[in-house]
C-alpha positions as CSV (number, residue, x, y, z in Angstrom):
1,X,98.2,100.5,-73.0
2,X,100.4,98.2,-75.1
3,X,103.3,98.8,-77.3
4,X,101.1,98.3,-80.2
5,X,98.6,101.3,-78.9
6,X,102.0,103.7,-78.1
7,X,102.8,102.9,-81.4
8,X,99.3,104.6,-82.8
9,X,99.3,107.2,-80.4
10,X,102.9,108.2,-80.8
11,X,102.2,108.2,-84.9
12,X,98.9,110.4,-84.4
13,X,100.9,113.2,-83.4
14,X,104.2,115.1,-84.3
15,X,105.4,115.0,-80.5
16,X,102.8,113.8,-78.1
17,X,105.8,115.2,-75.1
18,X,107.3,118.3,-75.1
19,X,110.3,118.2,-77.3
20,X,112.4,119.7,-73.9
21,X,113.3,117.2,-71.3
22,X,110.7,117.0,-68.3
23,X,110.7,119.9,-65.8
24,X,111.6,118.2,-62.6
25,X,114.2,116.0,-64.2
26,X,116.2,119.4,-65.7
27,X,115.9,120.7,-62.1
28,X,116.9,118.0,-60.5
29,X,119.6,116.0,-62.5
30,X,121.5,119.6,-64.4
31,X,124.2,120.2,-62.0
32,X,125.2,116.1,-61.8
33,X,128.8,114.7,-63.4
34,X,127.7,113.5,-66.5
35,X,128.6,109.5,-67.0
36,X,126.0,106.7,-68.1
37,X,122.3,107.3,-68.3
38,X,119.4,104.8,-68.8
39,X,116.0,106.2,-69.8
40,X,113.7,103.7,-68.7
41,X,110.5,104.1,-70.6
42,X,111.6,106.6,-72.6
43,X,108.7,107.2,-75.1
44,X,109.8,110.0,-77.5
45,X,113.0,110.9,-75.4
46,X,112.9,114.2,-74.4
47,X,114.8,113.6,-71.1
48,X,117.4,111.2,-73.2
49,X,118.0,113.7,-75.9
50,X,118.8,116.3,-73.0
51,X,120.8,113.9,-71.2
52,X,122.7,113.3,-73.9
53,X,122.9,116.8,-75.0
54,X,124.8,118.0,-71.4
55,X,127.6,115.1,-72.4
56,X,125.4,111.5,-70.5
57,X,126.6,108.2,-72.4
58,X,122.6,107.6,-72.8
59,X,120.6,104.8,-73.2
60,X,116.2,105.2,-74.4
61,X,114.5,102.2,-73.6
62,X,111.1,101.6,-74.4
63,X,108.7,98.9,-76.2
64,X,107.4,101.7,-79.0
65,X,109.3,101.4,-82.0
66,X,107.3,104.2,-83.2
67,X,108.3,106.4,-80.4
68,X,111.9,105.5,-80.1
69,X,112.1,106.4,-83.9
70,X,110.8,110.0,-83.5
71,X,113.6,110.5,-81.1
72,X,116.5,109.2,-82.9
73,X,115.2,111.3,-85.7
74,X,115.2,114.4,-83.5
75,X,118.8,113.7,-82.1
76,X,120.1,113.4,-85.6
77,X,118.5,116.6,-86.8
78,X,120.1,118.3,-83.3
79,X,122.9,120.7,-83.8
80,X,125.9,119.1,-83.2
81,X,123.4,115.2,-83.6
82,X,123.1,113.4,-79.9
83,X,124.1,110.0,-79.4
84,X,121.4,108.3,-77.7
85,X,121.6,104.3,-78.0
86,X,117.9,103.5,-78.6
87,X,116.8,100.2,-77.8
88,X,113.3,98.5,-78.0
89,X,112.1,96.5,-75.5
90,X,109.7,96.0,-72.7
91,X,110.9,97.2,-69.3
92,X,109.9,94.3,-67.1
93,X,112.4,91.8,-69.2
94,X,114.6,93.6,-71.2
95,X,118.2,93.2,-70.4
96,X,119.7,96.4,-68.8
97,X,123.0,98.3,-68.8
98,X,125.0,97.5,-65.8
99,X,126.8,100.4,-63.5
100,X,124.8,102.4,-64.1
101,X,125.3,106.4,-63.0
102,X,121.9,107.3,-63.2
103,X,118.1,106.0,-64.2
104,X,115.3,108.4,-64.5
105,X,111.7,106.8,-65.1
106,X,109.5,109.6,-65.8
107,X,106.1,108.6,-66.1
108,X,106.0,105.2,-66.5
109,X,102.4,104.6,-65.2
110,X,102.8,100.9,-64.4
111,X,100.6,98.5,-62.0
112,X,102.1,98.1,-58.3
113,X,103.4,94.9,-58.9
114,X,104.6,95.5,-62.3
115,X,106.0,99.5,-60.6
116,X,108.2,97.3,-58.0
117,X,109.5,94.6,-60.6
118,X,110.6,97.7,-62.5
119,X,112.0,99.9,-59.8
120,X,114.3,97.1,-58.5
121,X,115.3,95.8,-62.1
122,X,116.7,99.6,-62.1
123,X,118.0,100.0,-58.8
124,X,119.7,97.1,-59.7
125,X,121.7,98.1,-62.6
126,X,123.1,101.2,-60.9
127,X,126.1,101.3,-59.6
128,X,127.1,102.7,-56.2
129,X,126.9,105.9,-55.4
130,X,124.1,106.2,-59.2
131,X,120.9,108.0,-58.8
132,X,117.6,107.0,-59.2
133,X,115.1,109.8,-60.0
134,X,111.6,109.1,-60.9
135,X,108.5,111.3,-61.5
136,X,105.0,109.6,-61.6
137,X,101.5,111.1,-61.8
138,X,100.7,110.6,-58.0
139,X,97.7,108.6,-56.8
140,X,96.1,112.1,-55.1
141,X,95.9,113.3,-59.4
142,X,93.3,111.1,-59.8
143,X,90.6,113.2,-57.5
144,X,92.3,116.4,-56.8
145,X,94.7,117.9,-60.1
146,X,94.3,118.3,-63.2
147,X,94.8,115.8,-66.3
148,X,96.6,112.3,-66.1
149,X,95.3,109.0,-66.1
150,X,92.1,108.2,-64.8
151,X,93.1,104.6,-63.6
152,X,94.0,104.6,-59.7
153,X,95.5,101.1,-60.6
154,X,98.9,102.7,-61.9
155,X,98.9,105.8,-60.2
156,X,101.8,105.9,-56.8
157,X,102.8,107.9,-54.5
158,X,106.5,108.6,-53.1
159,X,105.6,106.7,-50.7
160,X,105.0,103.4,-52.4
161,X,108.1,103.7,-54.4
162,X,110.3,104.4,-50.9
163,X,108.5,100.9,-49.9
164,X,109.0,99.0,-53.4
165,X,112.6,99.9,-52.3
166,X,112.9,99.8,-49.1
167,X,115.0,96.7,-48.3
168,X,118.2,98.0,-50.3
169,X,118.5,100.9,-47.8
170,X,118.4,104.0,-50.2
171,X,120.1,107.5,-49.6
172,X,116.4,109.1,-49.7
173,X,117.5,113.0,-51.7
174,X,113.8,114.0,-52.0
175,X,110.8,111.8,-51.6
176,X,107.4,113.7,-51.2
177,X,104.3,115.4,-53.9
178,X,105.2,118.0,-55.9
179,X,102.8,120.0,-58.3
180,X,103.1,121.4,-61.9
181,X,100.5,123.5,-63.4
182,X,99.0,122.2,-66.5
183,X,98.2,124.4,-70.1
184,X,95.0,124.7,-71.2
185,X,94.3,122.2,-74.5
186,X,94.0,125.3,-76.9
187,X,97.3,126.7,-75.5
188,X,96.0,130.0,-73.7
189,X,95.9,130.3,-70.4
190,X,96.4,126.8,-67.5
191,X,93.7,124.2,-67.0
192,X,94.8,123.9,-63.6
193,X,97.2,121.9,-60.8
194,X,98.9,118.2,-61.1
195,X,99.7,116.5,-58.8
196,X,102.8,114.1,-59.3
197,X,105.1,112.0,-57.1
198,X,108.6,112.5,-57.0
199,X,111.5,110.4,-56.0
200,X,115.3,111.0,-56.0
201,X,117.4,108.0,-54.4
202,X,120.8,107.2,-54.3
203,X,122.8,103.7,-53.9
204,X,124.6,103.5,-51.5
């Protein structure tokens, strides 16, 4: 999908993610020293708006204006308001903050060449000793959980990511398939098992 899509699909709804940050990034990421943040991909900024809400120097990158706006909207309506620097832009060129302490790309379903370009852009703009934590619908979804996109052409696995990476010698925290279990459409009851890849590095 292009930013132009996003932009209708993100206007169809009030909040087409939860408004909460991302269950596996709030695990993962609560107990870190807060410091500076890049959410690549951001969408609506759920994990941003958290981010920033446990004291991150944030920045929500993403090519949907649409998207970007609900979530400035929501960090100003949050009591005390959330500084989140929002920026529009498309993750393959746009330029990037530099020492970074941490990058979290949470589903951002992207094609393996485009997936690698991305990943090292990141890796890249982290400083030493930053984190890079990234969630992905993982390429076993497709035939045996629940929901996600139906196009094995942007789905990963932890796996991939380790190898997109591998030549900048990572501190590998967790790299491996973890599952989530999905709500039924009409809220009642689950609709059954996802399956998603997830991958927490550090720079050395």
């Amino acid at each position: 999908m292009d930013a132009a899509a996003w932009d209708e699909r993100y206007a169809a709804a009030p909040l087409v993610w939860s408004a909460g940050p991302n269950a596996f990034v709030e695990r993962d990421l609560a107990d870190l020293t807060p410091g500076t943040a890049l959410d690549l991909g951001s969408g609506e900024g759920r994990n941003a708006r958290w981010l920033a809400s446990r004291g991150w120097h944030v920045t929500a990158l993403d090519f949907s204006p649409v998207g970007l706006d609900k979530g400035r909207r929501l960090a100003a309506e949050h009591d005390p308001p959330l500084e989140v620097d929002w920026v529009v832009g498309d993750v393959l060129s746009a330029p990037l903050p530099g020492a970074l302490d941490l990058v979290v790309v949470a589903y951002l379903q992207l094609p393996a060449a485009e997936r690698r370009t991305t990943l090292r852009r990141a890796w890249d703009a982290l400083a030493p000793g930053g984190t890079l934590h990234l969630v992905a619908h993982d390429a076993t979804n497709l035939h045996e959980g629940t929901g996600g996109p139906q196009d094995a052409r942007v789905l990963c696995t932890a796996a991939d990511v380790l190898e997109d990476l591998a030549d900048q010698d990572p501190e590998v925290v967790h790299a491996g398939r973890v599952t989530r279990t999905v709500a039924a459409p009409d809220g009642h009851g689950d609709a059954g098992t996802a399956y998603d890849a997830l991958v927490h590095l550090r720079r050395r």
